[in-house]
MITOR-433565 format. One record per residue: residue number from 1; residue in one letter; y negated, x negated, z of N, C-alpha, C in turn. Coordinates in steps of 0.2 Angstrom, whole numbers, plus 5000, padded with zeros to 4 digits. Example, Ala and Ser with C-alpha at 12.3 -4.5 7.8 and 13.67 -1.06 7.14 Angstrom:
<1 A <5028 4934 5039> <5022 4938 5039> <5016 4934 5039>> <2 S <5011 4936 5035> <5005 4932 5036> <5000 4936 5039>> 
***
This chain:
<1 X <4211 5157 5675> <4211 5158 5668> <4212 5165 5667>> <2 X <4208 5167 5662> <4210 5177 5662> <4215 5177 5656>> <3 X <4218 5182 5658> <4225 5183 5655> <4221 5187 5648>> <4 X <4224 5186 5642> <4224 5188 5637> <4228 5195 5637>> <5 X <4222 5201 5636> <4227 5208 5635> <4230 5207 5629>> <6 X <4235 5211 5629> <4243 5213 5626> <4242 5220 5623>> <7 X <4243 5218 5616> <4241 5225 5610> <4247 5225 5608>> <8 X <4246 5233 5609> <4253 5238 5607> <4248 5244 5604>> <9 X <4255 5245 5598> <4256 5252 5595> <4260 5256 5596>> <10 X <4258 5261 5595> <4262 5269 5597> <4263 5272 5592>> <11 X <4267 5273 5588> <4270 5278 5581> <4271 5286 5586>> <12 X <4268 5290 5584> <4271 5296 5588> <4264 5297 5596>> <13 X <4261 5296 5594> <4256 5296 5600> <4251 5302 5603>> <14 X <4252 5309 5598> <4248 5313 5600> <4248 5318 5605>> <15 X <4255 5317 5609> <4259 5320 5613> <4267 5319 5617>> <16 X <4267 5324 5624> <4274 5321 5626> <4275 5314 5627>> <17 X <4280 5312 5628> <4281 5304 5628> <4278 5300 5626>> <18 X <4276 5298 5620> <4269 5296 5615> <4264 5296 5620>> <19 X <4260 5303 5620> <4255 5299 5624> <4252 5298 5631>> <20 X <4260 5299 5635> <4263 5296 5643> <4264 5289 5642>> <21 X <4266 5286 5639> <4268 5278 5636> <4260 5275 5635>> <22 X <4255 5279 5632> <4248 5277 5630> <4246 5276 5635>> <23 X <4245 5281 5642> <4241 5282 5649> <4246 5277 5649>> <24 X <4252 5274 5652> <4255 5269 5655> <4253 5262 5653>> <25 X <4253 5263 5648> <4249 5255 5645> <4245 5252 5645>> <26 X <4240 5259 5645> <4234 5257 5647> <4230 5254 5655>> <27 X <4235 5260 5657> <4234 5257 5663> <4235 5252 5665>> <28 X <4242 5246 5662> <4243 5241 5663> <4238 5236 5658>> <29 X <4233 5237 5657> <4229 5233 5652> <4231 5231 5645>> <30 X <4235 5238 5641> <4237 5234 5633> <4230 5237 5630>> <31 X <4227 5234 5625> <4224 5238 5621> <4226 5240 5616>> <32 X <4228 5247 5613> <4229 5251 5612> <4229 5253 5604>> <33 X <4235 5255 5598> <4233 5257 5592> <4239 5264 5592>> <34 X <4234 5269 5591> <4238 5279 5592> <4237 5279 5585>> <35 X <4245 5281 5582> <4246 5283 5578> <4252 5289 5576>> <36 X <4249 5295 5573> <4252 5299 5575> <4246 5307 5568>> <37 X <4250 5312 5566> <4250 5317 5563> <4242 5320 5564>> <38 X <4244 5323 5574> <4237 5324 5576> <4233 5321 5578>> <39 X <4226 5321 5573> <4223 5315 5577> <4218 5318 5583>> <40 X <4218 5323 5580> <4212 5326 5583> <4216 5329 5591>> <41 X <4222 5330 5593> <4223 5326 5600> <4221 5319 5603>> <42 X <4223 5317 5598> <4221 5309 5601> <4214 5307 5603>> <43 X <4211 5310 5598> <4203 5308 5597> <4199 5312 5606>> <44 X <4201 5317 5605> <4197 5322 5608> <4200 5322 5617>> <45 X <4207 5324 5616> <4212 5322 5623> <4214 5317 5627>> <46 X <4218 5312 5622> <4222 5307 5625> <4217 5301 5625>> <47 X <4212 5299 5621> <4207 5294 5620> <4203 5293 5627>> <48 X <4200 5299 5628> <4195 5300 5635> <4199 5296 5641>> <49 X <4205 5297 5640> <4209 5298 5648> <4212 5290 5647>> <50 X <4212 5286 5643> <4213 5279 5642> <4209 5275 5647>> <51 X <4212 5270 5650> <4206 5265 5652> <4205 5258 5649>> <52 X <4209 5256 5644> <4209 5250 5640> <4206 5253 5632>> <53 X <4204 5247 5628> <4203 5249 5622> <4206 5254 5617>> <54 X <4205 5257 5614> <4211 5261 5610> <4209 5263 5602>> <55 X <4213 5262 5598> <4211 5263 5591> <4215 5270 5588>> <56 X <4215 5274 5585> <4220 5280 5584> <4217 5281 5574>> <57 X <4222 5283 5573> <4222 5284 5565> <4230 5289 5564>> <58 X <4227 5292 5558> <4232 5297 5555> <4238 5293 5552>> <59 X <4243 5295 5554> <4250 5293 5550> <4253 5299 5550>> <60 X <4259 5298 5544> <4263 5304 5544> <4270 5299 5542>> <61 X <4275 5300 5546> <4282 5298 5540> <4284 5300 5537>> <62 X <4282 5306 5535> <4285 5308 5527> <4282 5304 5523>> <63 X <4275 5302 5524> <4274 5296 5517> <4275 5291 5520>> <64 X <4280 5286 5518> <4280 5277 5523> <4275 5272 5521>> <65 X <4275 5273 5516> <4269 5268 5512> <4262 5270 5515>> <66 X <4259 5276 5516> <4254 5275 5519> <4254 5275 5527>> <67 X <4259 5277 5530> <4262 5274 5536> <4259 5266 5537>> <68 X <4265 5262 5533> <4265 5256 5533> <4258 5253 5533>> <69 X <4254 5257 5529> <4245 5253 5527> <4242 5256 5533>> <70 X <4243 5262 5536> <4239 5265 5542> <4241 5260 5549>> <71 X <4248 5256 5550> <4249 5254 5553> <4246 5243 5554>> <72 X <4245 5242 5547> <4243 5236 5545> <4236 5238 5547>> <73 X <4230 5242 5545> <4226 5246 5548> <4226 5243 5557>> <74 X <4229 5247 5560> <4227 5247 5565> <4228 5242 5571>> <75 X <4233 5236 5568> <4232 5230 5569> <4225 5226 5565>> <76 X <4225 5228 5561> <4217 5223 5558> <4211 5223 5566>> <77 X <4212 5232 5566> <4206 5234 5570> <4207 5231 5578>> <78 X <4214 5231 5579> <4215 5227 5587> <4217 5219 5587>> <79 X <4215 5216 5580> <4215 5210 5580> <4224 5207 5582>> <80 X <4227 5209 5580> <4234 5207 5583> <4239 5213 5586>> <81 X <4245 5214 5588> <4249 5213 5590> <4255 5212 5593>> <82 X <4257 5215 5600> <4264 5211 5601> <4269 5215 5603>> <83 X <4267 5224 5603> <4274 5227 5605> <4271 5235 5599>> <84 X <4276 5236 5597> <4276 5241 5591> <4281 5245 5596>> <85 X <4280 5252 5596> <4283 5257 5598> <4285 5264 5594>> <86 X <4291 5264 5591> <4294 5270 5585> <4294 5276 5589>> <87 X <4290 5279 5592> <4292 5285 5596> <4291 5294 5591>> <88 X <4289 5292 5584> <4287 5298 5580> <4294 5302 5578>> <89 X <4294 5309 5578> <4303 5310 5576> <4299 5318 5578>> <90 X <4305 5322 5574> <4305 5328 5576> <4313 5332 5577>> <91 X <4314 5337 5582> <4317 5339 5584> <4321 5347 5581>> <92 X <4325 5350 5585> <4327 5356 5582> <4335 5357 5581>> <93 X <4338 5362 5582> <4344 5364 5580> <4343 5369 5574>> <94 X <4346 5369 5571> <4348 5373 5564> <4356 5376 5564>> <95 X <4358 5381 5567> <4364 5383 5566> <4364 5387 5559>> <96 X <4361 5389 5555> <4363 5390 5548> <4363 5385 5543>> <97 X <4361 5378 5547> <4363 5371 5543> <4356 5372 5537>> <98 X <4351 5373 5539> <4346 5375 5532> <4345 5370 5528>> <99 X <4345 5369 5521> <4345 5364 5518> <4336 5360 5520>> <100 X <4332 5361 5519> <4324 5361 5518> <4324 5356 5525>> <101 X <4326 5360 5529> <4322 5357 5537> <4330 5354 5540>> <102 X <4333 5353 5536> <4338 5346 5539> <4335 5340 5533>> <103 X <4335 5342 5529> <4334 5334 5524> <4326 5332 5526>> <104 X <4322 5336 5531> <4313 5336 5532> <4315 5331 5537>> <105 X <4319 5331 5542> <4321 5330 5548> <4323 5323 5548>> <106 X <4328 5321 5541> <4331 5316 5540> <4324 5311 5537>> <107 X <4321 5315 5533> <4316 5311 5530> <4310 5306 5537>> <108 X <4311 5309 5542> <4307 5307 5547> <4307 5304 5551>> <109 X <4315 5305 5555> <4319 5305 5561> <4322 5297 5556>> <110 X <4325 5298 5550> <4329 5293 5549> <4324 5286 5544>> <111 X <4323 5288 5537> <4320 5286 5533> <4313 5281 5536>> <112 X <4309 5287 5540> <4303 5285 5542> <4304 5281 5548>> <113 X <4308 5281 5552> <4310 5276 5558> <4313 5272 5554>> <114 X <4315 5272 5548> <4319 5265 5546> <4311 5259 5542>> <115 X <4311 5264 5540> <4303 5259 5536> <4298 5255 5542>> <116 X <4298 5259 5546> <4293 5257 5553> <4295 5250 5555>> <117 X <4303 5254 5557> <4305 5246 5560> <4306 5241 5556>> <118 X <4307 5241 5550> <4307 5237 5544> <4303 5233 5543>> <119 X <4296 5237 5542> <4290 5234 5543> <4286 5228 5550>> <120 X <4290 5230 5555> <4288 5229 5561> <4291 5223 5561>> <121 X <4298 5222 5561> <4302 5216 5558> <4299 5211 5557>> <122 X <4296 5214 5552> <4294 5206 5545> <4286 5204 5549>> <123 X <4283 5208 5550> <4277 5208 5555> <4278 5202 5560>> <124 X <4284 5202 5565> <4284 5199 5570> <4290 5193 5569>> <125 X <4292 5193 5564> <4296 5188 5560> <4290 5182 5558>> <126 X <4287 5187 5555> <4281 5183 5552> <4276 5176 5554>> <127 X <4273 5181 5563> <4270 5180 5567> <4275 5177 5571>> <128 X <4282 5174 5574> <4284 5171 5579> <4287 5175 5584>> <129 X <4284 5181 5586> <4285 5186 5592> <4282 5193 5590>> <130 X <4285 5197 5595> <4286 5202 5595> <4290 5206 5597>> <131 X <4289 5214 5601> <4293 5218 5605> <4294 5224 5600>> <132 X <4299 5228 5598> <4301 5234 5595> <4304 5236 5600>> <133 X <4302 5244 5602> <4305 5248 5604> <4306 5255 5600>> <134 X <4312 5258 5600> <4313 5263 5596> <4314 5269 5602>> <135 X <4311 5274 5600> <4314 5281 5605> <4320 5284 5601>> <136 X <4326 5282 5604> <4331 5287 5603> <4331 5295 5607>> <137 X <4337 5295 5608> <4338 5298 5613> <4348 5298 5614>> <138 X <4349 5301 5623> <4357 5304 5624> <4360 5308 5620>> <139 X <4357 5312 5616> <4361 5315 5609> <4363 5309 5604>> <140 X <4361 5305 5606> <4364 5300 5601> <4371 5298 5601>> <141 X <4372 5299 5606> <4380 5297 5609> <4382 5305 5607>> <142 X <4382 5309 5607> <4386 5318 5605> <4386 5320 5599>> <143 X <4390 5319 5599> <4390 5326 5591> <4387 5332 5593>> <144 X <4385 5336 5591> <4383 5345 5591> <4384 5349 5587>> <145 X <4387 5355 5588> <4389 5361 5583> <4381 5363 5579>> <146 X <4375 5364 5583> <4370 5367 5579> <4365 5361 5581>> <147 X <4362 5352 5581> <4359 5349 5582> <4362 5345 5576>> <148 X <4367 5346 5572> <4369 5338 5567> <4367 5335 5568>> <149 X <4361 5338 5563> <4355 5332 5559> <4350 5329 5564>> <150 X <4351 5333 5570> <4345 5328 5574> <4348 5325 5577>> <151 X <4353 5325 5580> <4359 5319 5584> <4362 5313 5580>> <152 X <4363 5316 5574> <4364 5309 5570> <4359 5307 5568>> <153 X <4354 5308 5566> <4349 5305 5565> <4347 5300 5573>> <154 X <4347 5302 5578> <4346 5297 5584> <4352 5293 5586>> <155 X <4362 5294 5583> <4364 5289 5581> <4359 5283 5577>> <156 X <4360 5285 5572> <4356 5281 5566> <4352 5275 5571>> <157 X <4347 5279 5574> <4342 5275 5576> <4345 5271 5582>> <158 X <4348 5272 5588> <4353 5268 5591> <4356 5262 5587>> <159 X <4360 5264 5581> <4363 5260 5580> <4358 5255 5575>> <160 X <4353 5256 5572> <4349 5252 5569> <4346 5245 5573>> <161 X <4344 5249 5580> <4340 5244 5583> <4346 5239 5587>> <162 X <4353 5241 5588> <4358 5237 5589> <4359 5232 5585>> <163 X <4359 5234 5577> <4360 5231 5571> <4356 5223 5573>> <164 X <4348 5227 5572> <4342 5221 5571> <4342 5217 5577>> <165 X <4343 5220 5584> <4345 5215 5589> <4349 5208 5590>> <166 X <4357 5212 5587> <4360 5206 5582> <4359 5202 5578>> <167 X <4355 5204 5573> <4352 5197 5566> <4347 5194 5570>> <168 X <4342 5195 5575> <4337 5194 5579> <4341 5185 5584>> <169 X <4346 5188 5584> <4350 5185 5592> <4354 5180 5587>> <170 X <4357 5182 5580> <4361 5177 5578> <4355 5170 5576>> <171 X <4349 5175 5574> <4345 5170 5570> <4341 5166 5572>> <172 X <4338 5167 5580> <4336 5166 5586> <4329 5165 5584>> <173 X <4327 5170 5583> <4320 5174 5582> <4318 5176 5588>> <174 X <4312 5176 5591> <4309 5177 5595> <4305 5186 5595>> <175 X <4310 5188 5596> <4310 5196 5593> <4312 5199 5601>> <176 X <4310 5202 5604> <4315 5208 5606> <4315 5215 5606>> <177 X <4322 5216 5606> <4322 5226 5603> <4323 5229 5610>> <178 X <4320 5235 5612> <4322 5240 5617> <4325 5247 5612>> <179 X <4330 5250 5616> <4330 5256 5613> <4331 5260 5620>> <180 X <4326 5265 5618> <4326 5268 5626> <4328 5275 5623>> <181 X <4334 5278 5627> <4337 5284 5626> <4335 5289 5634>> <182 X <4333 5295 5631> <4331 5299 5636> <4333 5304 5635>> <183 X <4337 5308 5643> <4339 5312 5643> <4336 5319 5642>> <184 X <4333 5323 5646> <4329 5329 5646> <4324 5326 5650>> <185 X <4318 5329 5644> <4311 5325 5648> <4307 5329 5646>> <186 X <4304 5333 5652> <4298 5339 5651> <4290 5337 5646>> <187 X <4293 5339 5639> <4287 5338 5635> <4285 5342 5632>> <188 X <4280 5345 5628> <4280 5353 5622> <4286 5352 5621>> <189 X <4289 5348 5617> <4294 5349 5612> <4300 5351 5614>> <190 X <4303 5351 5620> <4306 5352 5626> <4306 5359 5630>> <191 X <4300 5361 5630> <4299 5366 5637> <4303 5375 5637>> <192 X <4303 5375 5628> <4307 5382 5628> <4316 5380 5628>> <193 X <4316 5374 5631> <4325 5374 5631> <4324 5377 5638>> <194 X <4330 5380 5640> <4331 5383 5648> <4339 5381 5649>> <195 X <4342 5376 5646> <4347 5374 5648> <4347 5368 5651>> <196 X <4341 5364 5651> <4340 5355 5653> <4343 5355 5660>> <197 X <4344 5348 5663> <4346 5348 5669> <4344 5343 5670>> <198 X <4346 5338 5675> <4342 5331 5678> <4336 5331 5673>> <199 X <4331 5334 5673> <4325 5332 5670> <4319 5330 5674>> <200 X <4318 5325 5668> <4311 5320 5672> <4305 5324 5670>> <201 X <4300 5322 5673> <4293 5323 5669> <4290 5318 5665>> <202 X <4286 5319 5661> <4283 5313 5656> <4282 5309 5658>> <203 X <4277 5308 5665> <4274 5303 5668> <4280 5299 5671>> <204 X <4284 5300 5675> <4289 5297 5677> <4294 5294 5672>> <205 X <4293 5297 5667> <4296 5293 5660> <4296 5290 5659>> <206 X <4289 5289 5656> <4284 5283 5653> <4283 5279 5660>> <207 X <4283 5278 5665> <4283 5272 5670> <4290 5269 5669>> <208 X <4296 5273 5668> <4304 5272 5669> <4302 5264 5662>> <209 X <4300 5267 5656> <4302 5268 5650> <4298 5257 5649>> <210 X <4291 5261 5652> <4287 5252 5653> <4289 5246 5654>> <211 X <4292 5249 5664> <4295 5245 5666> <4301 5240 5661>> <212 X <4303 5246 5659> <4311 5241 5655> <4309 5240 5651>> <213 X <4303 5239 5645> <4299 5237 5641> <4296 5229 5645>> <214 X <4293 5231 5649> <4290 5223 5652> <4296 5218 5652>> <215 X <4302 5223 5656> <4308 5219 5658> <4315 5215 5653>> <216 X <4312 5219 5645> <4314 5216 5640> <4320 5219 5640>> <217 X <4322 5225 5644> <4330 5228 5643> <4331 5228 5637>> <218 X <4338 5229 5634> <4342 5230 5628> <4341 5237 5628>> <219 X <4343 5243 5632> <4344 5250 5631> <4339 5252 5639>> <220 X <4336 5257 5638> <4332 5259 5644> <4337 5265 5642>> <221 X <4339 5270 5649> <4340 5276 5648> <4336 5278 5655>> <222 X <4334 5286 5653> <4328 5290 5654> <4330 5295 5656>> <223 X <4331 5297 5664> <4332 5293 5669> <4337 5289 5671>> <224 X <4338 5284 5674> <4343 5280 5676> <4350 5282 5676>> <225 X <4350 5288 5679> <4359 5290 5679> <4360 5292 5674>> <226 X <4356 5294 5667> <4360 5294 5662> <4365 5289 5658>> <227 X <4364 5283 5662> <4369 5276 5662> <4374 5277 5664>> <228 X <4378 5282 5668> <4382 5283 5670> <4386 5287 5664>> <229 X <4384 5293 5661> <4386 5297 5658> <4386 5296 5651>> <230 X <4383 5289 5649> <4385 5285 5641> <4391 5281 5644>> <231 X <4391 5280 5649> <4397 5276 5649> <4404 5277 5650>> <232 X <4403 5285 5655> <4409 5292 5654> <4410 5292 5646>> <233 X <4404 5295 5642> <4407 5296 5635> <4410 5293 5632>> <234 X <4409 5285 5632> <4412 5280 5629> <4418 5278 5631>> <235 X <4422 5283 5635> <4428 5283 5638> <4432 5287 5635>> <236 X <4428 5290 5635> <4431 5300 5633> <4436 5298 5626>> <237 X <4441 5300 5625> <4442 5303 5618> <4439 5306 5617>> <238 X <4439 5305 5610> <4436 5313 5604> <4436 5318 5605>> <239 X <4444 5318 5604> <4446 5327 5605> <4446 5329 5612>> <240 X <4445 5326 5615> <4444 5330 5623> <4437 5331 5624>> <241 X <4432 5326 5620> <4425 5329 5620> <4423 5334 5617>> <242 X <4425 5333 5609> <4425 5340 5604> <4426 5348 5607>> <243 X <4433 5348 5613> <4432 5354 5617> <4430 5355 5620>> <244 X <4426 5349 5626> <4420 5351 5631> <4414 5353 5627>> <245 X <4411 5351 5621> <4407 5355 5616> <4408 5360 5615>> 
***
């Protein structure tokens, strides 16, 4: 009997992670809906190099509502889905705390990730099933003197998809949530930090990040040993970590 392929969306699909997650997909047979700011990436780069079906259309999270219709969009066009992937978010340290590009940050990283999964929710509540995966990241667990608003904002997101996993598990919904936290992972958005250490490559990422996607994990962390190092921190007092900062 042939297997029925498995349609997945990508929020954040133009690049980096996004669209290492896309080539991994595909290659395991999902057919495919890229959503994402630049399309004319996806259209021109990332599309060609797909082996499975693939849909791509413009989103931006600063507007959610058209987010949320560009994403009903492109389940029309792939006839269904069953794994939504929040991986869109932007990055940055701000040490003069700017007011502009932290509250741009939160509107994206926090707000827009929260409408997504929102959405996604009611979608696979709806339907019976469904997979949510959120990309945080290991800043989520740190405080930072010039990252604030992007580390709490990947709290945020950690703890949201913990939240829904909960009402999920109390309510016995057929839902599952991954939250995959990565530590240093060679992408654009990545490449002029020179301080990174245990870094993976994208590709090695996105096979890590699958696997534990197929495997239904609660938390993937990216690479493996950085399980070891959330669970140091979670030891640590405050104020002993506050000074290693």
């Amino acid at each position: 009997m042939e297997q029925i392929p498995r349609k997945a969306v990508i929020i954040g699909a133009s690049s980096g992670i996004g669209a290492a997650l896309a080539e991994e997909l595909s290659r395991r047979g999902y057919i495919l809906g890229l959503g994402a700011r630049r399309t004319e990436l996806m259209e021109k780069e990332l599309q060609p190099r797909l082996a499975s079906p693939s849909y791509a259309t413009f989103m931006d999270l600063m507007d959610i509502e058209s987010s949320i219709q560009a994403l009903h969009d492109l389940i029309g066009q792939m006839d269904g889905i069953d794994l939504l992937v929040i991986n869109s978010g932007v990055s940055g340290s701000s040490p003069g705390m700017e007011r502009e590009a932290t509250e741009n940050l939160i509107r994206i990283n926090v707000l827009g990730f929260a409408g997504m999964l929102h959405e996604a929710y009611r979608i696979f509540q709806k339907q019976g099933h469904g997979h949510i995966v959120g990309i945080s990241s290991i800043a989520a667990l740190l405080p930072h003197p010039n990252g604030s608003a992007y580390n709490a904002s990947k709290a945020f997101v950690s703890n949201y998809l913990d939240s829904i996993r909960l009402r999920i598990r109390r309510r016995g919904e057929n839902i599952s949530v991954t939250d995959v936290l990565p530590g240093y992972v060679l992408t654009p958005m990545t490449e002029e930090n020179k301080r990174m250490f245990w870094v993976a490559n994208v590709e090695k990422a996105a096979r890590q990040i699958v696997d534990d996607i197929e495997s239904k994990r609660a938390v993937s962390y990216v690479s493996r040993r950085w399980r070891l190092v959330a669970w140091l921190l979670s030891l640590m007092p405050r104020a002993i970590l506050n000074r290693i900062l």
